[in-house]
C-alpha positions in Angstrom: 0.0 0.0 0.0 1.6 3.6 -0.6 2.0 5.9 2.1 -0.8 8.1 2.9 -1.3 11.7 1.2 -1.9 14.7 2.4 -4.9 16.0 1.9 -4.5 18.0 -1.2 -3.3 15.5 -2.7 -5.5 12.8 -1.5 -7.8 11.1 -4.2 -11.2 13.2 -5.0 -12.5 9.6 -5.0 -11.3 9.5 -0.9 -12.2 13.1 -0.4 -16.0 12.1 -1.4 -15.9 8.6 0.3 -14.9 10.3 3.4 -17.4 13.2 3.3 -20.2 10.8 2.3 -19.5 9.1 5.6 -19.3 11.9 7.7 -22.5 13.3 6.6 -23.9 9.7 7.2 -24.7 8.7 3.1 -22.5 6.0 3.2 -21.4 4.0 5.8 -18.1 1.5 6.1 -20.1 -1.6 6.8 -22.6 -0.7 3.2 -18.9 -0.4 1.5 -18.1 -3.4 2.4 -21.2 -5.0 1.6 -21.2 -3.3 -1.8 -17.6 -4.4 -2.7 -17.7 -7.6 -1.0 -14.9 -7.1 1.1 -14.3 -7.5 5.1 -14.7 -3.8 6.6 -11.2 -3.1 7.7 -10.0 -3.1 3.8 -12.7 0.1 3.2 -10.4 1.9 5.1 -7.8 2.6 2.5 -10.4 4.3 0.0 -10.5 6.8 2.9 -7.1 7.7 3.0 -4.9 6.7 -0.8 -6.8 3.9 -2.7 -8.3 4.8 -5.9 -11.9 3.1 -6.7 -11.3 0.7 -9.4 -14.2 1.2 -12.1 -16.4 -1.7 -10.7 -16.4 -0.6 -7.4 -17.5 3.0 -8.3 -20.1 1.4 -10.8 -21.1 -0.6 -7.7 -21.1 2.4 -4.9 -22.8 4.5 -7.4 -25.8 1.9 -8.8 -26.0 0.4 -5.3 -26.2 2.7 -2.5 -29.5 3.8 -1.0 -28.7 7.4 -0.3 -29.0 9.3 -3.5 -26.3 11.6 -2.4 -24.2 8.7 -3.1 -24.7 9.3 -6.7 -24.7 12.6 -6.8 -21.3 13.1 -5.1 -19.8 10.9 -7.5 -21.3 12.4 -10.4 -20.3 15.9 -9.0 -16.7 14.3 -8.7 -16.5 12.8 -12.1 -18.2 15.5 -14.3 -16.3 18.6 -14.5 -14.1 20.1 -16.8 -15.6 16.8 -19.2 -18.3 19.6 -21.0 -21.0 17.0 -19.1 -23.5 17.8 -16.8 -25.6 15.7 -14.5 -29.1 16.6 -13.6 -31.3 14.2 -11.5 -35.3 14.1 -12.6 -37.7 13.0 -9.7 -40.5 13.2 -11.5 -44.0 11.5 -12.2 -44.5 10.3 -16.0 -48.3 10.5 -15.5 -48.0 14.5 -15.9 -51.8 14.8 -15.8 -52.6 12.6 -12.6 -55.0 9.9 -14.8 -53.0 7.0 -13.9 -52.1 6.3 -17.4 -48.6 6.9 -19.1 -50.2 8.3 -22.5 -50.4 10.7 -25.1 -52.0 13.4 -23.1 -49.3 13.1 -20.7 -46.1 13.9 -23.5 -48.2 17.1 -24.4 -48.7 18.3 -21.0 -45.0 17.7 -20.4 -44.1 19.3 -24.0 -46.5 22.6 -23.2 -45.0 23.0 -19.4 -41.4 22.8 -21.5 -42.8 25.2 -24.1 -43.7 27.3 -20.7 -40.7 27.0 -19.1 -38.5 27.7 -22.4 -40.6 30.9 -22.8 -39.6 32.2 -19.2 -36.0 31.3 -19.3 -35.9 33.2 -22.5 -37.1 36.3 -20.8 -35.0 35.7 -18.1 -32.4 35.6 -19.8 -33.2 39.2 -22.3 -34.3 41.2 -19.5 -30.9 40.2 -17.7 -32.9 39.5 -14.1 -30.0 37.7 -12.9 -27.7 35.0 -13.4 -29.5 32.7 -10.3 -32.7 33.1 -11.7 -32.0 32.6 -15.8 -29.9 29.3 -14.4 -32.9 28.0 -12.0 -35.0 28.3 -15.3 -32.3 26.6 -17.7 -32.3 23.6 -15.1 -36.4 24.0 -15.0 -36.1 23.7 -18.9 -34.1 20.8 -18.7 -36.1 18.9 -16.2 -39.3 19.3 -18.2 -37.3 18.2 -21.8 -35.8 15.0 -19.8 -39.4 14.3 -18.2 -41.4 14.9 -22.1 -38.2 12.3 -23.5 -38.8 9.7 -20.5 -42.3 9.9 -20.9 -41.6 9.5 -25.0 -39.4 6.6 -24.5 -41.4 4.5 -21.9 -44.6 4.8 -24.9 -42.0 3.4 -27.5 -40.9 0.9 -24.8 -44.5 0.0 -24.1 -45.4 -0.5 -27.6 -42.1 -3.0 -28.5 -43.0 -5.2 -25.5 -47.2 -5.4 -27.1 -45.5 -6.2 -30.5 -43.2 -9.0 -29.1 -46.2 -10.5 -26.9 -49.0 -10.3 -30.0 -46.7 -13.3 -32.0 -46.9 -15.4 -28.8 -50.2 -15.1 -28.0 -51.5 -15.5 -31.6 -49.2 -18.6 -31.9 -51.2 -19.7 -28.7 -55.1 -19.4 -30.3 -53.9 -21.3 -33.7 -52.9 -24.3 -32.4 
C-alpha cells in the first residue's frame, strides 16, 4: 500500500468517500457489503486507494442514499463539458394514472412554458440565479417529455413482441 497523502493531494474519490461518511450517506459496513470485502479493507479508500471502475459502478448503482450518486457524479463530471441533472419526477403528468399521449403534451407545453420564461429571463438580464434555476427547470421538463416518449416506445415493442406469442397460442 503507498504511504498516505496529504490532503490536497489525496484522491477526489477518498475526499467524497470520506465526506459521504461523515454526513452519514455511506457507511463503512454498506462499502463493504457493496464491494464484497471484510470492513477493515474500506479503510484505505478513505485515505490513498483509488476506486477501481467496478467498485465506483457498484457504490454508485447500489447505494441507498442518493447523495451517493450525486457526489460521484459531482466528482466525475467537470471540466468533461457534461452535466448531470437528477429528474424526480412523475411520468403520469396529468394525474390519470395512465402513461399516455395526453401526458407527452402536457410535459411538451409545461417545457414550451418553461423555455418561454427562461428566454425572458435571460433578455431582461434579471439575474444570473434566476435565468440558471429556469435553464435547469427547462431541462427537467425536456428530460421528463423524452422519459415519458421513451417509456410509450418501450411499451409499444413489448405489445409487439407478446402479440406473435399469443396469436401462436389461439392457432394451435
Amino acid at each position: 500500500m503507498n504511504a498516505p497523502l496529504s490532503g490536497e493531494e489525496q484522491p477526489v474519490s477518498a475526499a467524497v468517500l470520506e465526506r459521504l461518511n461523515k454526513e452519514g450517506a455511506i457507511t463503512i459496513a454498506e462499502l463493504a457489503s457493496l464491494w464484497s470485502i471484510a470492513e477493515h479493507s474500506v479503510y484505505p479508500y478513505f485515505v490513498d486507494r483509488v476506486m477501481s471502475y467496478d467498485k465506483l459502478r457498484q457504490l454508485f448503482r447500489h447505494a441507498k442514499d442518493p447523495r451517493v450518486r450525486d457526489a460521484v457524479l459531482t466528482d466525475l463530471l467537470p471540466g468533461t463539458g457534461y452535466i448531470a441533472q437528477h429528474v424526480e419526477a412523475s411520468l403520469d403528468v396529468d394525474g390519470d394514472g395512465d402513461v399516455d399521449t395526453d401526458d407527452a403534451v402536457a410535459s411538451a407545453v409545461d417545457q414550451i412554458g418553461v423555455a418561454s420564461e427562461s428566454l425572458k429571463s435571460v433578455h431582461q438580464d434579471e439575474g444570473l440565479e434566476e435565468s440558471v434555476r429556469l435553464l435547469d427547470q427547462l431541462i427537467a421538463a425536456a428530460v421528463r417529455t423524452r422519459r415519458i416518449q421513451a417509456w410509450r416506445i418501450d411499451q409499444k415493442q413489448r405489445r409487439r413482441k407478446l402479440r406473435p406469442a399469443v396469436l401462436g397460442m389461439e392457432n394451435r
